[in-house]
Steps between C-alpha positions, in 0.01 A plus 500: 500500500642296218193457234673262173417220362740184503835569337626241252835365532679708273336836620706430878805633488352814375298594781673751684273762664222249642762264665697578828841475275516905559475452838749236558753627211741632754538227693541265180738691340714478865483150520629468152792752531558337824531129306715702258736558769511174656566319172833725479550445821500113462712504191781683710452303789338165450601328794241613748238430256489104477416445842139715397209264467157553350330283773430768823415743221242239364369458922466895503355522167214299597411675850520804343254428250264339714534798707458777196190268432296531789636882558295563178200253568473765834564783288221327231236471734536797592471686116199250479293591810508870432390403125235267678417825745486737210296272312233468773471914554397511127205265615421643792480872379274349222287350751490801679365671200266258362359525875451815500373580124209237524341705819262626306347150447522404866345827714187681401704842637654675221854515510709774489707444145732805614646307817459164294757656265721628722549146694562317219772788331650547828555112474682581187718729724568299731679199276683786354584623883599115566701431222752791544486463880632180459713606259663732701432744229323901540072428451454544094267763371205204475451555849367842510327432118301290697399736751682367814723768662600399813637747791888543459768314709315199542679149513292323308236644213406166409331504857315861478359438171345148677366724738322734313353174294346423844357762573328544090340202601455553865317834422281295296374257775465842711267638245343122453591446155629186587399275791759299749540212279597673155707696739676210656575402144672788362689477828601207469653563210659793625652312750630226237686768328616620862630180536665485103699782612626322855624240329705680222619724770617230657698358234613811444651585851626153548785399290681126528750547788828682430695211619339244262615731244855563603592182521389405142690794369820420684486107414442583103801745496717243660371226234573674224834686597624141637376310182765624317776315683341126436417546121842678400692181492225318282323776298771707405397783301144449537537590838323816519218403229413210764519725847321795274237250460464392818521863614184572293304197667580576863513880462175518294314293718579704785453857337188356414396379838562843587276665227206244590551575868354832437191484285411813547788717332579630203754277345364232185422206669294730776108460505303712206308738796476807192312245268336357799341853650417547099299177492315588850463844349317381165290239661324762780477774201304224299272457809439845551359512101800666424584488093823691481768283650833486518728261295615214700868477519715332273823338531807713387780262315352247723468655829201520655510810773 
């Protein structure tokens, strides 16, 4: 994720590696040469070239960007509920740990501080487990640091390491450290991260339909290969500056749409789940009395991973 402050006017048309310009050079640079060669085509042949008119381009123009507009309000909401469903596991595993650290104070059975521990680190694990699960990435070394190694071949980590959370806790109601209600409240919290992990599953597994995209990506070549034609007659040789910077708008905005439409990757504009897990990671360490922590992590020329 993108982490800069404001840029002032003159500092634009230097930034280079945090825009989608990289992304969308190729296509730019075609529509330009492209404009290139219909201005010499129109000075060899300018017949066919007066009957052009900017007014069906102006018609197509403005579908298109109402269109790219609420392809990337989708693709927004999106980037912003898995933010919104991150944000909500870093409460929840809090909770979870405040729960369980203030037993002491509401059961007159000692509690065991070994399996105390172990709950609380193996929730540790399991944001770890999460965040390169839905990454799509192999389960960092944090996992096992943290004393969660699951069986191999399983689908999903994320879901072992819940399970053997249930039954720290679960072992503790056997043994009455804990009675039903305090146990109904770290499961419910258990099942709030359950939950956390449905929904960014979901968004993961579910991308905007195929044919909503196609047909945006087809309409904006068309624009800006066809643009060309109207503008020749009037522009001249500011032909391809004009279509390069209409290129940039309508490409942009829908390389971007596509970057947003999948919040959980590992592109700039993706969500921060490294500093995320970090944060999660610091916070449950601080709980557990911990006083060597780890550095929480800081943007790199402005990216936030």
């Amino acid at each position: 994720m993108i982490v800069r402050p404001r840029p002032k006017a003159w500092e634009l048309p230097f930034i280079i590696r945090q825009s989608i310009l990289p992304r969308v050079a190729p296509q730019i640079i075609a529509v330009a040469l492209f404009s290139c060669v219909v201005i010499w085509i129109e000075r060899r042949f300018p017949a066919p070239f007066h009957t052009w008119t900017v007014a069906p381009f102006t018609l197509l123009g403005t579908a298109l960007s109402i269109f790219l507009g609420f392809r990337n309000n989708s693709c927004y909401d999106r980037w912003w509920e898995a933010r919104r469903q991150l944000g909500a596991l870093m409460g929840e595993t809090r909770s979870f740990a405040r729960t369980l650290l203030t037993l002491p104070s509401l059961s007159s059975i000692p509690v065991d501080q070994a399996r105390r521990q172990r709950a609380i680190r193996g929730l540790i694990a399991y944001t770890y487990a999460l965040m390169a699960f839905l990454r799509g990435i192999p389960i960092p070394a944090q996992v096992a640091r943290y004393g969660a190694e699951p069986a191999p071949g399983l689908r999903s980590i994320p879901d072992a390491i819940l399970r053997t959370i249930a039954a720290e806790y679960g072992a503790m109601l056997a043994a009455s450290e804990i009675d039903t209600q305090i146990y109904r409240d770290l499961d419910d919290r258990l099942l709030a991260v359950t939950a956390i992990q449905a929904s960014c599953e979901r968004i993961r597994s579910t991308p905007t339909p195929f044919a909503y995209t196609l047909i945006l990506h087809r309409t904006a070549y068309v624009f800006c290969f066809l643009l060309p034609f109207s503008l020749v007659t009037t522009l001249g040789y500011a032909t391809p500056f004009f279509c390069a910077a209409v290129a940039y708008a309508f490409f942009g905005l829908d390389a971007l749409g596509d970057e947003m439409e999948e919040p959980f990757g590992t592109h700039i504009n993706a969500l921060p789940l490294d500093a995320l897990a970090r944060i999660i990671e610091i916070s449950l360490l601080e709980a557990l009395g911990e006083t060597t922590l780890p550095d929480p992590i800081a943007p790199v020329n402005f990216v936030l991973t």
